[in-house]
N, CA, C and O atoms as a printed pandas DataFrame, in Angstrom:
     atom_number atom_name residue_name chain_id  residue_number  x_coord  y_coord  z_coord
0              1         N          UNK        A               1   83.018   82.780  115.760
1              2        CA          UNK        A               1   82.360   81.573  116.179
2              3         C          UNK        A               1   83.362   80.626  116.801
3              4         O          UNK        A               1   84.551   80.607  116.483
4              5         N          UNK        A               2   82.760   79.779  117.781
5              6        CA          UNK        A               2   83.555   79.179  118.481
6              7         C          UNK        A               2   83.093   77.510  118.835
7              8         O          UNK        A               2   82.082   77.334  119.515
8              9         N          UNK        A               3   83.803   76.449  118.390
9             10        CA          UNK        A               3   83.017   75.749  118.985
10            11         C          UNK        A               3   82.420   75.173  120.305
11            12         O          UNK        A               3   81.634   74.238  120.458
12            13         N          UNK        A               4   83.013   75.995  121.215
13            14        CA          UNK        A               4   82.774   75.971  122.634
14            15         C          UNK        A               4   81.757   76.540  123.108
15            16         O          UNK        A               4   81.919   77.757  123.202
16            17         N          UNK        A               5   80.515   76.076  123.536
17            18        CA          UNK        A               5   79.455   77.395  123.999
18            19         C          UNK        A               5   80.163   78.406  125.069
19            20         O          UNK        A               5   81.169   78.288  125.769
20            21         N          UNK        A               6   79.295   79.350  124.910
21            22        CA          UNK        A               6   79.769   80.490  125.505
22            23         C          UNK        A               6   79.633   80.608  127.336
23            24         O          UNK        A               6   78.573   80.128  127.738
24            25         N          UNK        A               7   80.404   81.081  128.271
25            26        CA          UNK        A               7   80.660   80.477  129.462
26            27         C          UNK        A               7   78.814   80.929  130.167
27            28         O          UNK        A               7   77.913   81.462  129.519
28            29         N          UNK        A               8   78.786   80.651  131.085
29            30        CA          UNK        A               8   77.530   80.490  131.834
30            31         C          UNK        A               8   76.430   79.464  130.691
31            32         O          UNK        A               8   75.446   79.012  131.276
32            33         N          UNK        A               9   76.523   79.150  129.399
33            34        CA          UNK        A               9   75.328   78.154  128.980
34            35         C          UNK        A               9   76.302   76.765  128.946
35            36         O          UNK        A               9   77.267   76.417  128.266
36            37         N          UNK        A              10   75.328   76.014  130.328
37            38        CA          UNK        A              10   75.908   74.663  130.483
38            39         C          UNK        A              10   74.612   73.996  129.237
39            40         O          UNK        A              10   73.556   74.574  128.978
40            41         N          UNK        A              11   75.043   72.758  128.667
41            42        CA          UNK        A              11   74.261   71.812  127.793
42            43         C          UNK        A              11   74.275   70.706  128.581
43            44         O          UNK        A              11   75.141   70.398  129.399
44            45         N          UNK        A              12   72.995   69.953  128.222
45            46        CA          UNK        A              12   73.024   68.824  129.177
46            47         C          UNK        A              12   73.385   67.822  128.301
47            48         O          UNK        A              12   74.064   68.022  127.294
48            49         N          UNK        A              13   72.889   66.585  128.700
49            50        CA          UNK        A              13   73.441   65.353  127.660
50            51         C          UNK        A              13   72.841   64.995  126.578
51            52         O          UNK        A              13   73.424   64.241  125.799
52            53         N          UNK        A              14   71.781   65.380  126.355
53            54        CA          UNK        A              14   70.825   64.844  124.899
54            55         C          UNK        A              14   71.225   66.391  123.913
55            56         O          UNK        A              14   71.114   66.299  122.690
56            57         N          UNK        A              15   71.683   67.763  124.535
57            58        CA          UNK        A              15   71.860   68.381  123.802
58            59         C          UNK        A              15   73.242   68.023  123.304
59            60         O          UNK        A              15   73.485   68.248  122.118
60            61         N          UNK        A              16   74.097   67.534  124.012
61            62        CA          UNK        A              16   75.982   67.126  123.836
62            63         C          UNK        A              16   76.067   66.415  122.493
63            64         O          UNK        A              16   76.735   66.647  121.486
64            65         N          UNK        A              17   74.950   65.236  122.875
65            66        CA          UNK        A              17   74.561   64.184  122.068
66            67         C          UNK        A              17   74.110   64.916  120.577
67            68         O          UNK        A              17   74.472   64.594  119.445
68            69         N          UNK        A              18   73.395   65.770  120.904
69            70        CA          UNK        A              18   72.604   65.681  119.349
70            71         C          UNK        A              18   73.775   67.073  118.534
71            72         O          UNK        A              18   73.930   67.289  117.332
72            73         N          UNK        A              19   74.530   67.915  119.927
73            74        CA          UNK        A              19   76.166   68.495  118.677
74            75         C          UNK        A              19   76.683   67.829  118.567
75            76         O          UNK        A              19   77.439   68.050  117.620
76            77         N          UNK        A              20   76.897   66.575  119.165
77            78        CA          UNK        A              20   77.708   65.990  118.075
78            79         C          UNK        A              20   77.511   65.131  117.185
79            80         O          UNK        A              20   78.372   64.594  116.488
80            81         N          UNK        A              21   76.233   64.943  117.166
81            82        CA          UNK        A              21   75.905   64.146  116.064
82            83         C          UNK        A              21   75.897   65.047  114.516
83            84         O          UNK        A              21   76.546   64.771  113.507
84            85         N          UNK        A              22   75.055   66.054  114.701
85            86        CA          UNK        A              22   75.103   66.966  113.837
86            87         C          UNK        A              22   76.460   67.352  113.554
87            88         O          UNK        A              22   76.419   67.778  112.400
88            89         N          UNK        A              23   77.627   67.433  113.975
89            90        CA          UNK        A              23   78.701   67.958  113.452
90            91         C          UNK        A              23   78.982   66.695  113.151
91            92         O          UNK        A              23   80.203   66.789  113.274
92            93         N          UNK        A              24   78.803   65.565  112.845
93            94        CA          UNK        A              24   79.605   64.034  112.141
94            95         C          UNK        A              24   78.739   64.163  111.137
95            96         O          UNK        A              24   79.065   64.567  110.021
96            97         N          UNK        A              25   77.565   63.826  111.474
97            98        CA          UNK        A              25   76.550   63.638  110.049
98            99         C          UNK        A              25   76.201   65.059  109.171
99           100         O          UNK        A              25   75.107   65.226  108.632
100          101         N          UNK        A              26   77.069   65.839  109.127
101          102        CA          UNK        A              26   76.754   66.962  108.354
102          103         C          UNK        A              26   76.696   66.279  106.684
103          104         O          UNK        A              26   77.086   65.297  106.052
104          105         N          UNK        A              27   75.916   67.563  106.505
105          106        CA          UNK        A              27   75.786   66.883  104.365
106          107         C          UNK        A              27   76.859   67.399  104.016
107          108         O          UNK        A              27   77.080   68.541  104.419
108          109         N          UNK        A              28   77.565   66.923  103.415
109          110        CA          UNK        A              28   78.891   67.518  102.293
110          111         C          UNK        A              28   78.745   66.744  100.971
111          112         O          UNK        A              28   78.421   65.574  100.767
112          113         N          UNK        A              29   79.154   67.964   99.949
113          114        CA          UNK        A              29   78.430   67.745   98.784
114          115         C          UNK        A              29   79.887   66.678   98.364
115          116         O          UNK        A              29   81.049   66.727   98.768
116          117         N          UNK        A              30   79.263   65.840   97.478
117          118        CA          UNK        A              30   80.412   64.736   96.548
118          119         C          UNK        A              30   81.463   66.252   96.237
119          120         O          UNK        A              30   81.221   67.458   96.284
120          121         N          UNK        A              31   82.483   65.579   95.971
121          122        CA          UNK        A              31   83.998   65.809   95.234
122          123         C          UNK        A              31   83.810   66.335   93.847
123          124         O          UNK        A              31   84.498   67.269   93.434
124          125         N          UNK        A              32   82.849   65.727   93.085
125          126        CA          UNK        A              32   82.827   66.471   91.632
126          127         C          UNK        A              32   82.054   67.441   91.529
127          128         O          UNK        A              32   82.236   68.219   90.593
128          129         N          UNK        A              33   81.092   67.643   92.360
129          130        CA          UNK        A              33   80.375   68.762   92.766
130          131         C          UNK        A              33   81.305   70.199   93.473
131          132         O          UNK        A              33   81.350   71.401   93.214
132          133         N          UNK        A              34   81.569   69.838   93.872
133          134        CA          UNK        A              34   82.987   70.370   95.176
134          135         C          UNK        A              34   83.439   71.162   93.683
135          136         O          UNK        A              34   83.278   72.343   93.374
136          137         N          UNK        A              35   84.121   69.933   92.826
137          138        CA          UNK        A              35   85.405   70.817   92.107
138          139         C          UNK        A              35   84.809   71.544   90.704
139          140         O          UNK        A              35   85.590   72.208   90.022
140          141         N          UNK        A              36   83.228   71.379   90.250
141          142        CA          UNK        A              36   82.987   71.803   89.369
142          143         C          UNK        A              36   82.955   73.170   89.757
143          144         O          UNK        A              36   83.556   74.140   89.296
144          145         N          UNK        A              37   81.826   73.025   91.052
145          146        CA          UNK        A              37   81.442   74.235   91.853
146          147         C          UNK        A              37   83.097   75.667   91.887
147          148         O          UNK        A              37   82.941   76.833   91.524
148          149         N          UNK        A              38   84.394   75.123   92.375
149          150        CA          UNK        A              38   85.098   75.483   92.663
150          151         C          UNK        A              38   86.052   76.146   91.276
151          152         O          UNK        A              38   86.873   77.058   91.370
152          153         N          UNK        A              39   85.658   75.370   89.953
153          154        CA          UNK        A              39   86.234   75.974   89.138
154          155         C          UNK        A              39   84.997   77.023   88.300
155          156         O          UNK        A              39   85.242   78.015   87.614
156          157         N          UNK        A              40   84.014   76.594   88.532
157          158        CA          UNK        A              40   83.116   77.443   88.031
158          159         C          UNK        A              40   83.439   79.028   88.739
159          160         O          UNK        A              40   83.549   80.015   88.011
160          161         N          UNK        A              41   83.540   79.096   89.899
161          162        CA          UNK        A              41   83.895   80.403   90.638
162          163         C          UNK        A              41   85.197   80.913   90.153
163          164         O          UNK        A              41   85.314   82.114   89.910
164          165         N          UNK        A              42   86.236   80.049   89.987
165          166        CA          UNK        A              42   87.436   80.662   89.241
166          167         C          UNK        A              42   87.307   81.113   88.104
167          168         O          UNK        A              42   87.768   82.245   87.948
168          169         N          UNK        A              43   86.808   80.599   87.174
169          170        CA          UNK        A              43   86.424   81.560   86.142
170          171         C          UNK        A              43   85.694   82.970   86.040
171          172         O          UNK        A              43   86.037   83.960   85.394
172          173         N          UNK        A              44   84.532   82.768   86.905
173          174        CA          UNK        A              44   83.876   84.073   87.062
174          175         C          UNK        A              44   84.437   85.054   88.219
175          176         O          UNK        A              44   83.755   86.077   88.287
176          177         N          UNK        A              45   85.457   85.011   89.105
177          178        CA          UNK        A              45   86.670   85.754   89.324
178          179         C          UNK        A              45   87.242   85.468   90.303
179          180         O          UNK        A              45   86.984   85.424   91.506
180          181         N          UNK        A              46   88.661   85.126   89.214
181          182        CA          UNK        A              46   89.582   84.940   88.836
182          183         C          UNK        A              46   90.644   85.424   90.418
183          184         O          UNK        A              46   91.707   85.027   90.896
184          185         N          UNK        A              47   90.278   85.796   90.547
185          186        CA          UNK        A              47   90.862   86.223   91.963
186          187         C          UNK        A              47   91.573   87.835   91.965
187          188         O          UNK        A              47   90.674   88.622   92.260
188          189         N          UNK        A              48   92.572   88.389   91.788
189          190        CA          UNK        A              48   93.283   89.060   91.622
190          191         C          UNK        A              48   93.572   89.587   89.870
191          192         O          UNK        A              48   94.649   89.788   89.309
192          193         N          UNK        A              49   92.260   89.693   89.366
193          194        CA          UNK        A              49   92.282   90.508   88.232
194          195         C          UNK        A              49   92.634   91.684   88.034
195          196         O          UNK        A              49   93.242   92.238   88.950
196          197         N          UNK        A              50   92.329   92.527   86.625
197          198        CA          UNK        A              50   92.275   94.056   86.413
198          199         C          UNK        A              50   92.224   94.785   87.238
199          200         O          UNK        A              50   91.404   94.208   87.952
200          201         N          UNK        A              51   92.482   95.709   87.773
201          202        CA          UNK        A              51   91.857   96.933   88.671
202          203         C          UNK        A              51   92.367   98.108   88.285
203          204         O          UNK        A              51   93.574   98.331   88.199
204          205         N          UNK        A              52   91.158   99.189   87.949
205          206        CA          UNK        A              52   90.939  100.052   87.681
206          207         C          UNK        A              52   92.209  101.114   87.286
207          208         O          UNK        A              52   92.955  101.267   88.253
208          209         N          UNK        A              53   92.458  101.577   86.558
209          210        CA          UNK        A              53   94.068  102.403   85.635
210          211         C          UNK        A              53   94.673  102.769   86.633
211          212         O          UNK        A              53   95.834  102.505   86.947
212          213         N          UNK        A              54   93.069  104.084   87.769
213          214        CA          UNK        A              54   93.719  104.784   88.343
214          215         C          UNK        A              54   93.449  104.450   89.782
215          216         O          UNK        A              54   93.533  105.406   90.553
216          217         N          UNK        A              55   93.121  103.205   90.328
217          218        CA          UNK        A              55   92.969  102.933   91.196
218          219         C          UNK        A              55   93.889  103.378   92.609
219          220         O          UNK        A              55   93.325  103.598   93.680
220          221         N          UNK        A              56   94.861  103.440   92.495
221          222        CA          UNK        A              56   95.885  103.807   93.758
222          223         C          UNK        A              56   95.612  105.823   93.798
223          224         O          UNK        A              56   95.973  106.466   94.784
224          225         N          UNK        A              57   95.037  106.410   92.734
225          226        CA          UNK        A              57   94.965  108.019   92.985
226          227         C          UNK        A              57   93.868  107.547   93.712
227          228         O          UNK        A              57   94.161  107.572   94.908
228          229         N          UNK        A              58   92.427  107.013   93.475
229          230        CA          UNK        A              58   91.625  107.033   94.283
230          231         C          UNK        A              58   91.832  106.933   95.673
231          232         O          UNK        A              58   91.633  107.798   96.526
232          233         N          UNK        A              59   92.315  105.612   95.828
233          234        CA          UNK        A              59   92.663  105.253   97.407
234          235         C          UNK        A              59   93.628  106.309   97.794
235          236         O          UNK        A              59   93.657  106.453   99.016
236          237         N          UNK        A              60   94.293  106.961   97.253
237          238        CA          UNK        A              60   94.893  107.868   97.729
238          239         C          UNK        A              60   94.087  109.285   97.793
239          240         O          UNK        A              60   94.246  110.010   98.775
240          241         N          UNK        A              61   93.362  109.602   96.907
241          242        CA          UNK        A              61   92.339  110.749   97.547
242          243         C          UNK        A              61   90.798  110.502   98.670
243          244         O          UNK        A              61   89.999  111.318   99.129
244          245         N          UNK        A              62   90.883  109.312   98.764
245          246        CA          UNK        A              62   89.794  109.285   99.917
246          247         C          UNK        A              62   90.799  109.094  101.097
247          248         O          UNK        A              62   90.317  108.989  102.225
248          249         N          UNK        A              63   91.618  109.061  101.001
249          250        CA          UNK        A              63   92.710  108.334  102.529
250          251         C          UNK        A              63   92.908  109.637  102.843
251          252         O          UNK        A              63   92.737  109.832  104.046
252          253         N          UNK        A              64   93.302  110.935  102.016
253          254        CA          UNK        A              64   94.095  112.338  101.867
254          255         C          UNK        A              64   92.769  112.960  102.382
255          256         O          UNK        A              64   93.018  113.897  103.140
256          257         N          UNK        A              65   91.164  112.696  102.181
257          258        CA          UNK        A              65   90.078  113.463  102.223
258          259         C          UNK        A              65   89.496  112.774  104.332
259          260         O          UNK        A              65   89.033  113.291  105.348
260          261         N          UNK        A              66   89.845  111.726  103.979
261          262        CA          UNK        A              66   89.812  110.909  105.261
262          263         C          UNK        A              66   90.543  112.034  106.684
263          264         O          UNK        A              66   90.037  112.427  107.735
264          265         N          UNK        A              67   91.695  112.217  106.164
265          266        CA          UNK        A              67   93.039  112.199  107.131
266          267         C          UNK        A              67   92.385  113.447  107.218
267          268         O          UNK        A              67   92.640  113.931  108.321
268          269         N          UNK        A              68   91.357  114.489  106.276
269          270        CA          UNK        A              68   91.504  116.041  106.466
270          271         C          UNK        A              68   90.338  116.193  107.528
271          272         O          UNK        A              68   90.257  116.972  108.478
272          273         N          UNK        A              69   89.665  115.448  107.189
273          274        CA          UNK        A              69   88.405  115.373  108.193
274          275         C          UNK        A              69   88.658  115.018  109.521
275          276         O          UNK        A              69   88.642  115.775  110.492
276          277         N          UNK        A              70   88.870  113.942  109.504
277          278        CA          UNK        A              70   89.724  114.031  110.842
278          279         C          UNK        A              70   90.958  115.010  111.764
279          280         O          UNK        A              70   91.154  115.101  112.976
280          281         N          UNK        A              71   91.476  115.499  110.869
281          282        CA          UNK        A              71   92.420  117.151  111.201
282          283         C          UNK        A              71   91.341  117.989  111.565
283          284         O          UNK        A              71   91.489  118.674  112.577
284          285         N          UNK        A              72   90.582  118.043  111.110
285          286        CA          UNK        A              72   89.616  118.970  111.076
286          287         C          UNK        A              72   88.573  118.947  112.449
287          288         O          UNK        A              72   88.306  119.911  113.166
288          289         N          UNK        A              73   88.089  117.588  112.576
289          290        CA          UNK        A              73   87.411  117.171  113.689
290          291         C          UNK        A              73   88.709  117.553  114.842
291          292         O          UNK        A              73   88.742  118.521  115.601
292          293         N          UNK        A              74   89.227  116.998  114.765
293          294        CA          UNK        A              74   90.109  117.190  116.186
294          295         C          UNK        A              74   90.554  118.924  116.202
295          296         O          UNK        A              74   90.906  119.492  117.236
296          297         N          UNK        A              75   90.489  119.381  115.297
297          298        CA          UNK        A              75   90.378  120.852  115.798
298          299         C          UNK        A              75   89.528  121.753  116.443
299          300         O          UNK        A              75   89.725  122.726  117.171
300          301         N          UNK        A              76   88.160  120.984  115.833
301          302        CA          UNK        A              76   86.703  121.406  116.367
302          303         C          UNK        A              76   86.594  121.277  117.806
303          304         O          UNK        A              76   86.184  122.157  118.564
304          305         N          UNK        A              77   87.108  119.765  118.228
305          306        CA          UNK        A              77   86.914  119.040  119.473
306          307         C          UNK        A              77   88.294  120.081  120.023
307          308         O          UNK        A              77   87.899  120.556  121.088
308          309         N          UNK        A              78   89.397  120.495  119.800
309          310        CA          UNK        A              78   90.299  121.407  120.997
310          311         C          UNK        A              78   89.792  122.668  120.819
311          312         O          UNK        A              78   90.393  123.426  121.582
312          313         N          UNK        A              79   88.975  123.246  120.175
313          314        CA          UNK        A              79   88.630  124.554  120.145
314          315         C          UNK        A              79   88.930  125.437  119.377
315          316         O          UNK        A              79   88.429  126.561  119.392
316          317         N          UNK        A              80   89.905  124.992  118.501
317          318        CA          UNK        A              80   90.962  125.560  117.677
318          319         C          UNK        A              80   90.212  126.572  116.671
319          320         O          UNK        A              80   90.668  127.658  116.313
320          321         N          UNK        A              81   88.631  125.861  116.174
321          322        CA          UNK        A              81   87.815  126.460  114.950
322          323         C          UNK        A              81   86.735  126.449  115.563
323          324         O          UNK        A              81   85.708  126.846  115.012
């Protein structure tokens, strides 16, 4: 997203007028709302918690199952199989 419209849509002046009104008068919630909201989410996660014992064999057998398929495809596609 951009705040620039996209090239060929010109806006005229009551539309100029009413982005920018809408981007000043936007609703933003109070500050204690803001920070209850914001610690309420930290608690329920935490960011960079637990992960899984064996998590790195996984990512390492779909990356290893990934890489074969693709060996594999590109053999199909030169003729090889």
């Amino acid at each position: 997203m951009t705040d620039q419209p996209e090239d060929g849509l010109e806006l005229d002046d009551a539309e100029r007028e009413l982005a920018a009104s809408l981007g000043v008068q936007r609703p933003v919630p109070n500050a204690g709302f803001r920070g209850a909201l914001g610690r309420h989410l930290a608690v329920r996660d935490p960011g960079y918690g637990p992960r899984p014992a064996r998590l790195r064999l996984f990512v390492g057998g779909y990356l290893g199952a990934g890489g074969l398929l693709i060996a594999l495809g590109a053999l199909v596609a030169a003729g090889a199989l």
